[in-house]
DOSEFI-615156 format. One record per residue (C-alpha): z, x, y; residue in one letter. Coordinates in steps of 0.05 Angstrom, whole numbers, plus 5000, padded with zeros to 4 digits. Each point is the difference from the previous one (the first is absolute). Layout:
<recs>
+------+------+------+-------+
|   pz |   px |   py | selum |
+------+------+------+-------+
|    Z |    X |    Y |     A |
...
+------+------+------+-------+
</recs>
This chain:
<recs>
+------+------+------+-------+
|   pz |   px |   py | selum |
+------+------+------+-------+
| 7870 | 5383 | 4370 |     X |
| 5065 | 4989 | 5035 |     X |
| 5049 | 5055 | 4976 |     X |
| 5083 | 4989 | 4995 |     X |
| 5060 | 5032 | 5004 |     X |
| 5056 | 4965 | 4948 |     X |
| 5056 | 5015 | 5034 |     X |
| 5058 | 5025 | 4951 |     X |
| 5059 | 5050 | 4974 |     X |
| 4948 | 5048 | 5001 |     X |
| 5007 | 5067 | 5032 |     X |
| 4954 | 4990 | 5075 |     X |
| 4972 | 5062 | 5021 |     X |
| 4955 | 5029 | 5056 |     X |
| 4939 | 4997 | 4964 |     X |
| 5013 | 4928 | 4983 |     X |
| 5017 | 4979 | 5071 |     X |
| 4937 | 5033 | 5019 |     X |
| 4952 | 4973 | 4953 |     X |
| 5034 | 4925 | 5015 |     X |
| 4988 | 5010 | 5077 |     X |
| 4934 | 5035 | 4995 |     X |
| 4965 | 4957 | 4950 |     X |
| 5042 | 4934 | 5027 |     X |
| 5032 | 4980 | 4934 |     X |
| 5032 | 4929 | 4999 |     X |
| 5067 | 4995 | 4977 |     X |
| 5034 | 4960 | 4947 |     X |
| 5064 | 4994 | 4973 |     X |
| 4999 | 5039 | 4915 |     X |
| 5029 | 4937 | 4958 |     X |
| 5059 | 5052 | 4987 |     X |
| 5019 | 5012 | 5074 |     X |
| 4996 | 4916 | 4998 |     X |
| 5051 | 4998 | 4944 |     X |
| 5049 | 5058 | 5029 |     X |
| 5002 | 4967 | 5068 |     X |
| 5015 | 4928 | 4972 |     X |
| 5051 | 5024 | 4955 |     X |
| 5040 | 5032 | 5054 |     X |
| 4988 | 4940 | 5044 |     X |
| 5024 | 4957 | 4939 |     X |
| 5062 | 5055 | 4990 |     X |
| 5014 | 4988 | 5085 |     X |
| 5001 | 4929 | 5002 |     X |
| 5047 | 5002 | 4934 |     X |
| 5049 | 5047 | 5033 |     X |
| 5001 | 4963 | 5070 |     X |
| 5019 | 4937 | 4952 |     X |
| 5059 | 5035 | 4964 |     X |
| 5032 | 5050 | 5046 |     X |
| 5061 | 4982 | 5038 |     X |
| 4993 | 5060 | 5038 |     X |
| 4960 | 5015 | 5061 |     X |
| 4932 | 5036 | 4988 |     X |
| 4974 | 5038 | 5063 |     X |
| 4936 | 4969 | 5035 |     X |
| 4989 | 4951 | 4943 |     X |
| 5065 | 4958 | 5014 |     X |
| 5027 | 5039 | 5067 |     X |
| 4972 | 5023 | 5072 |     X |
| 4971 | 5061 | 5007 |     X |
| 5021 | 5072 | 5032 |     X |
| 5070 | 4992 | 5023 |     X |
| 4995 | 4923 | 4990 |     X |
| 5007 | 5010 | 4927 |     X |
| 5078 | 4978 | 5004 |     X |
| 4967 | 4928 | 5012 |     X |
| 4988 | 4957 | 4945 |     X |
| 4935 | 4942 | 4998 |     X |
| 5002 | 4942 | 4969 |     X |
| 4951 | 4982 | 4940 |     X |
| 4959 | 4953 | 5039 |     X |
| 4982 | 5063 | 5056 |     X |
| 4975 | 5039 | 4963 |     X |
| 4933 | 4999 | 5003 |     X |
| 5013 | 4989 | 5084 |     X |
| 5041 | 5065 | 4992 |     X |
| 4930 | 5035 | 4985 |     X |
| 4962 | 4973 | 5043 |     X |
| 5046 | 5017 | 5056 |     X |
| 4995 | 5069 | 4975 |     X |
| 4927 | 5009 | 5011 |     X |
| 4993 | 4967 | 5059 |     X |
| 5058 | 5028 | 5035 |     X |
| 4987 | 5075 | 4978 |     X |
| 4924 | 4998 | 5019 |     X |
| 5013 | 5046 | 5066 |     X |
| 4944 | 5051 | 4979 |     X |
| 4966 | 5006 | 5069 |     X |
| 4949 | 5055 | 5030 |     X |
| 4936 | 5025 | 4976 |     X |
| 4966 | 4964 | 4943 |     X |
| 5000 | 5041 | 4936 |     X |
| 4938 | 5016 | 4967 |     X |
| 4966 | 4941 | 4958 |     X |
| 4999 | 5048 | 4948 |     X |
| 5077 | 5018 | 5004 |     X |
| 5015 | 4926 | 5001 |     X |
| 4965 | 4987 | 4926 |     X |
| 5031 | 5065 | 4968 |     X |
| 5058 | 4958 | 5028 |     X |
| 4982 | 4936 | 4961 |     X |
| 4978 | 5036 | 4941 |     X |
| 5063 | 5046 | 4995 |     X |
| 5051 | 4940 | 5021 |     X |
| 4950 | 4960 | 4929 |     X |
| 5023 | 5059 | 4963 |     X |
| 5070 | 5010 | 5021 |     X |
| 5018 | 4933 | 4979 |     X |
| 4959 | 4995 | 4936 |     X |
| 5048 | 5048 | 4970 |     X |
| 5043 | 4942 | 4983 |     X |
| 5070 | 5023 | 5038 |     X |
| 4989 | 4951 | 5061 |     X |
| 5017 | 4939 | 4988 |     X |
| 4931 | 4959 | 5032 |     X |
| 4957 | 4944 | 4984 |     X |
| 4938 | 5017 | 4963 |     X |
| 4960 | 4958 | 5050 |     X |
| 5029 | 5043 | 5056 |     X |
| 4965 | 5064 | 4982 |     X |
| 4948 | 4960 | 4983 |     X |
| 4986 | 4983 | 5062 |     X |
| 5010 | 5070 | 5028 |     X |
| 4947 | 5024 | 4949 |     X |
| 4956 | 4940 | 5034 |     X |
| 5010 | 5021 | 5065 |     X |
| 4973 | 5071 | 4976 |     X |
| 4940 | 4971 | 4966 |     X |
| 4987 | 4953 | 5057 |     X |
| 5004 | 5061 | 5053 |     X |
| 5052 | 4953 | 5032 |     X |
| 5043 | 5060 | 5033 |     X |
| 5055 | 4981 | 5034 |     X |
| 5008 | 5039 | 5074 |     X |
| 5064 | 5053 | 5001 |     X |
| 5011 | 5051 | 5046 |     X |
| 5029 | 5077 | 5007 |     X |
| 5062 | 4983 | 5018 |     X |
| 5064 | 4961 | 4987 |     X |
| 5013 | 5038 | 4923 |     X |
| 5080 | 5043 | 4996 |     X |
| 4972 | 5022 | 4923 |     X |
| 5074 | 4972 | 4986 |     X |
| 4992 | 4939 | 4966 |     X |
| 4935 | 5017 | 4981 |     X |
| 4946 | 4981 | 5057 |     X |
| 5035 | 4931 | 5018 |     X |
| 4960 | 4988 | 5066 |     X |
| 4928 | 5018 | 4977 |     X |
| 5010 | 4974 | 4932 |     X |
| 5024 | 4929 | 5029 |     X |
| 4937 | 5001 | 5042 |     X |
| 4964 | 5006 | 4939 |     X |
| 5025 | 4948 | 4956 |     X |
| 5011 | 4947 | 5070 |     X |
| 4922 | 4971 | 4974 |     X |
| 5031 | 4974 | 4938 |     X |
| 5044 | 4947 | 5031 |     X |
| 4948 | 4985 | 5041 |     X |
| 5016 | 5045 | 5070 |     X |
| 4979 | 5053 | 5039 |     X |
| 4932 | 5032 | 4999 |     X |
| 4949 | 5021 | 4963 |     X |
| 4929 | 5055 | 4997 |     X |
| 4945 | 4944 | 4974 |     X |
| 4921 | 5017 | 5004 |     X |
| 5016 | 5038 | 5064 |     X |
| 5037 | 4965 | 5043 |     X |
| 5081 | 4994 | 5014 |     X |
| 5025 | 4933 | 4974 |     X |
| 5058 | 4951 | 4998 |     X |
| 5023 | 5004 | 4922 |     X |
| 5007 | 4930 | 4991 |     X |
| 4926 | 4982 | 5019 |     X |
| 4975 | 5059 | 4944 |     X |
| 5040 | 4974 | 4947 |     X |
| 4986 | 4922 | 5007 |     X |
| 4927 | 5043 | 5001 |     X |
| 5014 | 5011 | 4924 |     X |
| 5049 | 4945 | 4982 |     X |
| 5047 | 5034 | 5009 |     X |
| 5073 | 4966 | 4997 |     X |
| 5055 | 5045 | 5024 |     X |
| 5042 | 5029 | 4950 |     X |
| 5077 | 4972 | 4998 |     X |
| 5032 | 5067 | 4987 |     X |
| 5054 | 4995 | 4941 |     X |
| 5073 | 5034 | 4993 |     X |
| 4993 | 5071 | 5026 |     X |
| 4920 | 4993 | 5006 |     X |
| 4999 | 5020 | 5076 |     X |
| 5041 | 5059 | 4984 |     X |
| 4961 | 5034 | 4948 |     X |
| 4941 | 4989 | 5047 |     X |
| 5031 | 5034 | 5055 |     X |
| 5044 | 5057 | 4967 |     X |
| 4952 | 5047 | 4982 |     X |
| 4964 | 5070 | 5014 |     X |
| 4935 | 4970 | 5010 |     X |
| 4986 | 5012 | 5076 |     X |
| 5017 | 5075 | 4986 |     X |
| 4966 | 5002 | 4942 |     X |
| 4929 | 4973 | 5012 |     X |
| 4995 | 5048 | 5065 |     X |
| 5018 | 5055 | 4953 |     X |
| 4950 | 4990 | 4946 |     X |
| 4945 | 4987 | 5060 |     X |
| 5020 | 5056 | 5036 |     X |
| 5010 | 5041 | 4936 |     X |
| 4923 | 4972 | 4977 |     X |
| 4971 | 5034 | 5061 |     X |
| 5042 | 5065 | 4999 |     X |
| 4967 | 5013 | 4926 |     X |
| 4937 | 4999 | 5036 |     X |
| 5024 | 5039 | 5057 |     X |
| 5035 | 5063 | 4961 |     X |
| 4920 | 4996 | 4961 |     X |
| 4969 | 5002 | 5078 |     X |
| 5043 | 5051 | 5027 |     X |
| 4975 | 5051 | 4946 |     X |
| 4928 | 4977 | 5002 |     X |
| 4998 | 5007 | 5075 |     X |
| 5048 | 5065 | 5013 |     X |
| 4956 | 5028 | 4945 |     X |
| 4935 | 4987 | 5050 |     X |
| 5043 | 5026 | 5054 |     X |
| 5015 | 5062 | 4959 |     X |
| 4922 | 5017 | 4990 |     X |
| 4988 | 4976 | 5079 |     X |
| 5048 | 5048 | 5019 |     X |
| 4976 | 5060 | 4953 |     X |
| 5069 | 4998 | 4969 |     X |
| 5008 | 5037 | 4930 |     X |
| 5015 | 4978 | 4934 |     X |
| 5047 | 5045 | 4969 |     X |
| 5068 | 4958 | 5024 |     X |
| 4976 | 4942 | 4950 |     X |
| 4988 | 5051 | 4947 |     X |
| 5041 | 4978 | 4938 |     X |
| 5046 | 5056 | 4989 |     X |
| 5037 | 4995 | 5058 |     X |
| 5014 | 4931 | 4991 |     X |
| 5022 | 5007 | 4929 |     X |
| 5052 | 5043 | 5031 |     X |
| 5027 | 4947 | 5032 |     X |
| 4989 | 4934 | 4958 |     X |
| 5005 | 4937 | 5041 |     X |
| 4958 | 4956 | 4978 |     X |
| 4963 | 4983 | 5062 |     X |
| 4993 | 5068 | 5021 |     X |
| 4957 | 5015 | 4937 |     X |
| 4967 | 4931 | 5007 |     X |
| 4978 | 5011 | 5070 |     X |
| 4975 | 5078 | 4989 |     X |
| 4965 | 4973 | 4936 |     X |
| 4970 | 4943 | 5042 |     X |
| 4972 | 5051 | 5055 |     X |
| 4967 | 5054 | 4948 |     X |
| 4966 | 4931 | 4965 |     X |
| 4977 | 4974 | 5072 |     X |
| 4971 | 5073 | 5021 |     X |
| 4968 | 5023 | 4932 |     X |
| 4930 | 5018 | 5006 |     X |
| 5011 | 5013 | 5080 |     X |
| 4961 | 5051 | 5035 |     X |
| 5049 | 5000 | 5057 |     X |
| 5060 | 5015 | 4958 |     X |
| 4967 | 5063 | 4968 |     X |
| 4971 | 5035 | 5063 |     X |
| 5053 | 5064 | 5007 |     X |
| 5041 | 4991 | 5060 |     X |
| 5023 | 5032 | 5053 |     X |
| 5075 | 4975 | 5007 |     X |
| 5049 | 5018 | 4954 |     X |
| 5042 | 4928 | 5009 |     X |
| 4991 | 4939 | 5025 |     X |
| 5049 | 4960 | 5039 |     X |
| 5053 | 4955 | 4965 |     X |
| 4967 | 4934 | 5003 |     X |
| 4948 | 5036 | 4956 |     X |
| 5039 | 5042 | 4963 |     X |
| 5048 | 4961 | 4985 |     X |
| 4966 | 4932 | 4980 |     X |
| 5027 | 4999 | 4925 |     X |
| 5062 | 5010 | 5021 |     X |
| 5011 | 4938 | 5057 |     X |
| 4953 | 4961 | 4971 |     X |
| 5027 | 5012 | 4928 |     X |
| 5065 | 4979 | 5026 |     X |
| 4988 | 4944 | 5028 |     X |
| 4964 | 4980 | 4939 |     X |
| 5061 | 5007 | 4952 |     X |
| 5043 | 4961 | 5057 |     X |
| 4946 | 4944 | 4994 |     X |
| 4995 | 4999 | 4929 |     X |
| 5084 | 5000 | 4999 |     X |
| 5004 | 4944 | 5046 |     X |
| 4939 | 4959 | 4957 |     X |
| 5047 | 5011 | 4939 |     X |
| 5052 | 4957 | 5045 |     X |
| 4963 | 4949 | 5024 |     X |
| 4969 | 4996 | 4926 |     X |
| 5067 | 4984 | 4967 |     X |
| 5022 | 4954 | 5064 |     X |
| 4946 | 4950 | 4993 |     X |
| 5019 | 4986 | 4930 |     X |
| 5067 | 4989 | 5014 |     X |
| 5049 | 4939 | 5018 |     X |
| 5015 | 5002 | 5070 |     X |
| 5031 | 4928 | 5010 |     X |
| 5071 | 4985 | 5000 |     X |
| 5043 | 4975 | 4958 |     X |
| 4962 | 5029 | 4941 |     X |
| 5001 | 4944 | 4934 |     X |
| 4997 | 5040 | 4935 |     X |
| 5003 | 4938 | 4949 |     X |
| 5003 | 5045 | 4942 |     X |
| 5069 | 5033 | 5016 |     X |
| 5025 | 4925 | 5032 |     X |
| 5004 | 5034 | 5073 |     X |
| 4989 | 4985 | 5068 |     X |
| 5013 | 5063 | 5046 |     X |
| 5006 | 5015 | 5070 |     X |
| 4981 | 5063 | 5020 |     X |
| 4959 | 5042 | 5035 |     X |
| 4932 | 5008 | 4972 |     X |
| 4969 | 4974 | 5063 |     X |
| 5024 | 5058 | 5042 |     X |
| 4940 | 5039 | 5027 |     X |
| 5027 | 5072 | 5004 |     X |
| 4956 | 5028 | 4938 |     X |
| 4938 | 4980 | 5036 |     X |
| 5029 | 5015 | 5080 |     X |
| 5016 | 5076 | 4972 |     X |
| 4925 | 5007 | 4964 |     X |
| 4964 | 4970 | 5059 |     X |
| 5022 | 5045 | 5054 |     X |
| 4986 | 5058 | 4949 |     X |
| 4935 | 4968 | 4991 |     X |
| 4988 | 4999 | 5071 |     X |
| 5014 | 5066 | 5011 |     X |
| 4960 | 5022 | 4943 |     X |
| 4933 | 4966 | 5030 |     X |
| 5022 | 5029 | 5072 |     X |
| 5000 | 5063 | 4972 |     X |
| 4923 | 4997 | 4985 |     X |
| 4985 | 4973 | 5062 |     X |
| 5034 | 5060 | 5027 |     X |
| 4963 | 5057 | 4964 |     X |
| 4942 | 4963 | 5010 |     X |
| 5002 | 4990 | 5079 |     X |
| 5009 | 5090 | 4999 |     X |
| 4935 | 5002 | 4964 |     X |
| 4966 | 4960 | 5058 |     X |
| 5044 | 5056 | 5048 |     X |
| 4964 | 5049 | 4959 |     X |
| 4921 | 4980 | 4996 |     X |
| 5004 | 4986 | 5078 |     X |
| 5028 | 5055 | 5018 |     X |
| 4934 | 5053 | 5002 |     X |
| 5022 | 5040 | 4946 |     X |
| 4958 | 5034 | 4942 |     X |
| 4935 | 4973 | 5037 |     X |
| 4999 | 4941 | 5006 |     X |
| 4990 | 4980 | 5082 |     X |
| 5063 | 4975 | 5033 |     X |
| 5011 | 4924 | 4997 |     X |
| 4943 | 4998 | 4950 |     X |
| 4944 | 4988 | 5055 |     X |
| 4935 | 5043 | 5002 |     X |
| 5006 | 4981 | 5075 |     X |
| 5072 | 5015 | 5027 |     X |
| 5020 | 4977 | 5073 |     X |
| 4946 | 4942 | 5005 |     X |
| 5021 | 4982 | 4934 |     X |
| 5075 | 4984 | 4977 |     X |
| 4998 | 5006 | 4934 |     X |
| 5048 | 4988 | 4952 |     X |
| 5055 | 5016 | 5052 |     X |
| 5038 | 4927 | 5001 |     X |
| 4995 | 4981 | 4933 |     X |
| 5051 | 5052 | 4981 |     X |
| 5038 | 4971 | 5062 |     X |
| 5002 | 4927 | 4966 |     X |
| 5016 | 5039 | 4937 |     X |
| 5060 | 5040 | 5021 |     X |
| 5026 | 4935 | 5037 |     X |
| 5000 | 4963 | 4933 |     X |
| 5032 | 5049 | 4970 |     X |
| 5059 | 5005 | 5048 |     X |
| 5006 | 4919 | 4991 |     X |
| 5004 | 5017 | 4925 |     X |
| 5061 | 5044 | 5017 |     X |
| 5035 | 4956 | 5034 |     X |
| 4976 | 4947 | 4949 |     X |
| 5032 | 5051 | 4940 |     X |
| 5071 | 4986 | 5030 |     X |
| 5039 | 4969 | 4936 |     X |
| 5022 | 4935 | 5006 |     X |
| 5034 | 5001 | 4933 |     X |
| 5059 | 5041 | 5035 |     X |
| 5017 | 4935 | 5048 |     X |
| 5040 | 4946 | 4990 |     X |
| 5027 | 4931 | 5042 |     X |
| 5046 | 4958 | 4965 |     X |
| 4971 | 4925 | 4997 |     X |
| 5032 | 4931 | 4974 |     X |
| 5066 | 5015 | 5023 |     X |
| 5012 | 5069 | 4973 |     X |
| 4984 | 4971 | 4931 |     X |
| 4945 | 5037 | 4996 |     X |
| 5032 | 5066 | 5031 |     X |
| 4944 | 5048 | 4978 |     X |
| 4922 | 4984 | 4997 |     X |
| 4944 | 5045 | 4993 |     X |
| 4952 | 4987 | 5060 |     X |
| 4944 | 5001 | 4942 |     X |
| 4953 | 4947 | 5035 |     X |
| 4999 | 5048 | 5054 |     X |
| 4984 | 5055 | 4948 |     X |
| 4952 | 4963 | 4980 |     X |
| 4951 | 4979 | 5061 |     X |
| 5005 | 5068 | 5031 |     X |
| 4983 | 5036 | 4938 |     X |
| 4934 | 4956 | 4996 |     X |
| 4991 | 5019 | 5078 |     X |
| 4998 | 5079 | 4974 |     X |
| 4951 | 4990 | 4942 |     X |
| 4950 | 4964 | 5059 |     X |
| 5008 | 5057 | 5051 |     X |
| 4993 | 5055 | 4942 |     X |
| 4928 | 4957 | 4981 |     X |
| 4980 | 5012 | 5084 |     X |
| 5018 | 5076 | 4999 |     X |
| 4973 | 5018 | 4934 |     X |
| 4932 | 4966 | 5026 |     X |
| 5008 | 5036 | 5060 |     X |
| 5003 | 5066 | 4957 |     X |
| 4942 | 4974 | 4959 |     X |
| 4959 | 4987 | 5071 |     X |
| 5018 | 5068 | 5024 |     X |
| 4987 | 5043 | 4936 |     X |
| 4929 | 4964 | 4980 |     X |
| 4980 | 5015 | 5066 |     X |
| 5029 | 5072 | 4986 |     X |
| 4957 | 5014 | 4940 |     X |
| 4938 | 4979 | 5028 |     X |
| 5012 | 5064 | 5049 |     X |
| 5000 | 5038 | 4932 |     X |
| 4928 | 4984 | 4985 |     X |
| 4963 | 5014 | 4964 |     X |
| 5056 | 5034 | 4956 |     X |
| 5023 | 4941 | 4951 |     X |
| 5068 | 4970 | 4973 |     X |
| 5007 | 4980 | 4923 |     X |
| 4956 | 4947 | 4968 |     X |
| 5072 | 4946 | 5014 |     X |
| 5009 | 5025 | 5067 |     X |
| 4924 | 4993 | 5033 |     X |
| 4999 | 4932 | 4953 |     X |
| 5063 | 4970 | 5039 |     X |
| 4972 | 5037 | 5065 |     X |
| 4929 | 4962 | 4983 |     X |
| 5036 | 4927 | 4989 |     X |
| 5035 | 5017 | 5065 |     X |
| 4938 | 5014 | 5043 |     X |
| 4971 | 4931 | 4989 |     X |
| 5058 | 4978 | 5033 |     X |
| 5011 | 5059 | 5053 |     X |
| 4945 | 5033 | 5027 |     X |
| 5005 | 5079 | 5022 |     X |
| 5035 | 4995 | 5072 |     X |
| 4943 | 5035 | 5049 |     X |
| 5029 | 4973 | 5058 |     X |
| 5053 | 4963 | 5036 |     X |
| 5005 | 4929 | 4976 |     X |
| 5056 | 4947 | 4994 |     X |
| 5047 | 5026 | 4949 |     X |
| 5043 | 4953 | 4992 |     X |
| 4955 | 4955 | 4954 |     X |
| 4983 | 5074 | 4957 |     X |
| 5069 | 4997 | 4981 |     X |
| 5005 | 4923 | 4977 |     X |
| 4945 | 4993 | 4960 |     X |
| 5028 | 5077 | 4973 |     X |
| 5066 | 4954 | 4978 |     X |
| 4955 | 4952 | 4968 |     X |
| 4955 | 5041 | 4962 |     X |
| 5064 | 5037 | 4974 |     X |
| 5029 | 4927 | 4978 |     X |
| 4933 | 4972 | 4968 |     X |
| 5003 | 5064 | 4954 |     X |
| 5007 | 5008 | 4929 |     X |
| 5041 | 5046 | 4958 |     X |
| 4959 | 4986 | 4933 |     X |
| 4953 | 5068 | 5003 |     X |
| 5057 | 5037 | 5038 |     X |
| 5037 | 4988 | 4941 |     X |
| 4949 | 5018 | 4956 |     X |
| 4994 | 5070 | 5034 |     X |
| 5070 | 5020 | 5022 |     X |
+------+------+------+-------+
</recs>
């Protein structure tokens, strides 16, 4: 049975988004986001009737054109211009999947009744969603000023019938898709164009799909560093509670929580050692990886409030008899969280790539470059190469681009927030932390299986176990570079259900 989303006032949140991606909900319009969006349309096309007085983007130009006035009979010209004239988004294609968070948070934006549109046009943005009719927009071309103006006109160009569209596969012309469906192109009302265009919704999709895979990342980095931890005989007492208690951050007593629940029952972890410490990247686990947890759950909190906001401009509130002009379209609250979020997921990537440093290195018995056959045999040598070169690009990646600003639309808009930018890099960190966490994962299984017949926890030789059907043990040199992507994939097919359950 078909399952759907009513879009409506109703608080959207991760889970949601999820479940409607995962399961592939349809989408409909909740007969109360119906009534709140007519009403304000209704409200709009009263006000453009009685005011004497110029209303920005609804009866002027836009930017620094707003000193011009249109005439009545433009209007709807006035919009179309709009889109067609502000679709510069060029570069890479964004993900498919980035491009219907955009449709389905653009459905909810405007169903909150403050935008002045048709019903029929969000209709037919739900019905592009529900069609997997994705319009093509690329990386670049977004200021986060006036919202995302260059990727979001890209987006909306399919409903008057130009540009280009994702359809069963293939790359086409817009126009040809939508005469497909019946599709008559929509003749954008007062202000329509604008509220379509003004709007966070560029930033904001790449941050809830980048922030979806960092929650599984921060789980991965504790699962594997804990395997690392028992590959590398490392000791247990730094995830202890008491010490952590002593210093309460959240994620720091999450992630030493996480590694006693991973390692309980392990053989490994009770044998007495030898060393009295362990390096850092051991040691200190709860602490990096606990802070980059409370960074990601800070920026989630964000991005959670942003998609259920009004992000167009001018902003109708038909209760109080207002239309405003502001600045709720600005992208600095999301620019700011995104380079933190970067740098939070960089961060993992970073403790994670010393780990590899550490279980190649010939230390605490385990054979150098984790080859019974050094000289002949390689090893794990390179793959900590590829690793520490990722993690340099995430470096340079981790430079903010919330602290830049060009002025655009002749010095009207004298300050933007570079959030687009924000935005496509930080989904370029969460990838390369998925390739050098699998890289850890590659080079600590084949770790522990030099610790045989000594075994991990019950969790730990499970995950190991799922891991091997995928991986064999490394004997001998053999082309690594395929080890490591089907390492990425295994890691992305996962679930966190029983991880859940147990930490």
């Amino acid at each position: 049975m078909e399952q759907v989303h009513f879009i409506s006032p109703e608080f959207l949140t991760f889970e949601r988004i999820e479940e409607i991606l995962e399961n592939n909900f349809k989408l409909a319009l909740s007969d109360e986001s119906v009534k709140l969006i007519q009403d304000c349309k209704d409200f709009l096309d009263k006000k453009i009737k009685e005011s004497d007085k110029p209303l920005y983007g609804i009866t002027t130009g836009f930017g620094s054109l707003c000193k011009i006035s249109i005439s009545e009979e433009d209007l709807s010209q006035l919009q179309a211009n709009l889109v067609m004239s502000h679709a510069c988004s060029i570069g890479t294609p964004v993900p498919e999947d980035v491009v219907r968070l955009m449709l389905l948070l653009k459905a909810h934006a405007l169903s909150l009744g403050k935008s002045g549109v048709q019903v029929k046009t969000v209709e037919r943005i739900i019905d592009m969603y529900n069609n997997d009719v994705l319009p093509v927009v690329c990386e670049q071309g977004s200021l986060g000023a006036s919202g995302d103006l260059a990727p979001l006109a890209k987006l909306f160009l399919p409903l008057i019938g130009e540009g280009e569209v994702h359809f069963k596969g293939e790359i086409r012309d817009a126009k040809e898709v939508n005469k497909e469906f019946g599709w008559e192109p929509i003749q954008l009302g007062a202000k329509e164009g604008l509220a379509l265009l003004n709007g966070t919704q560029f930033m904001s999709s790449h941050a809830v799909y980048t922030l979806l895979k960092a929650f599984k990342l921060v789980k991965y980095a504790d699962i594997i560093g804990a395997l690392s931890l028992e590959a590398y005989d490392g000791r247990i007492d730094p995830f202890l509670a008491p010490i952590h208690e002593a210093r309460p951050h959240p994620g720091q007593i999450e992630t030493a929580k996480n590694v006693r629940a991973l390692l309980e029952g392990s053989e490994l972890i009770k044998k007495e050692k030898v060393h009295v410490q362990d390096p850092y990247s051991f040691r200190c686990m709860p602490q990096v990886h606990g802070a980059s947890k409370d960074s990601i759950n800070y920026v989630a909190s964000v991005v959670e409030r942003e998609i259920n906001s009004v992000t167009d401009n001018p902003t109708i509130f038909t209760e109080e008899d207002l239309i405003i002009s502001g600045g709720n379209f600005h992208g600095q609250p999301l620019a700011v969280v995104l380079d933190f979020l970067a740098i939070a997921m960089a961060e993992l990537g970073s403790i994670s790539e010393r780990r590899v440093y550490r279980l190649i290195s010939g230390d605490r018995d385990l054979p150098e470059f984790l080859v019974a056959d050094p000289g002949l045999n390689s090893g794990f040598m390179i793959p900590q190469y590829a690793a520490a070169s990722i993690v340099s690009q995430n470096k340079q990646l981790c430079t903010p681009c919330s602290v830049d600003s060009i002025a655009s639309s002749n010095e009207q808009e004298d300050h933007v927030s570079m959030g687009g930018n924000a935005a496509t890099k930080s989904l370029k960190v969460a990838e390369n932390v998925y390739e050098i966490l699998a890289i850890e994962l590659l080079n600590a299984a084949q770790a522990l299986d030099f610790r045989r017949p000594e075994k991990s926890s019950p969790y730990i030789e499970s995950f190991v176990a799922e891991y091997r059907k995928v991986i064999p043990f490394n004997k001998v040199d053999r082309v690594m570079y395929a080890d490591i992507e089907e390492t990425v994939e295994f890691l992305k097919a996962g679930s966190f259900e029983e991880i859940r359950t147990n930490i």
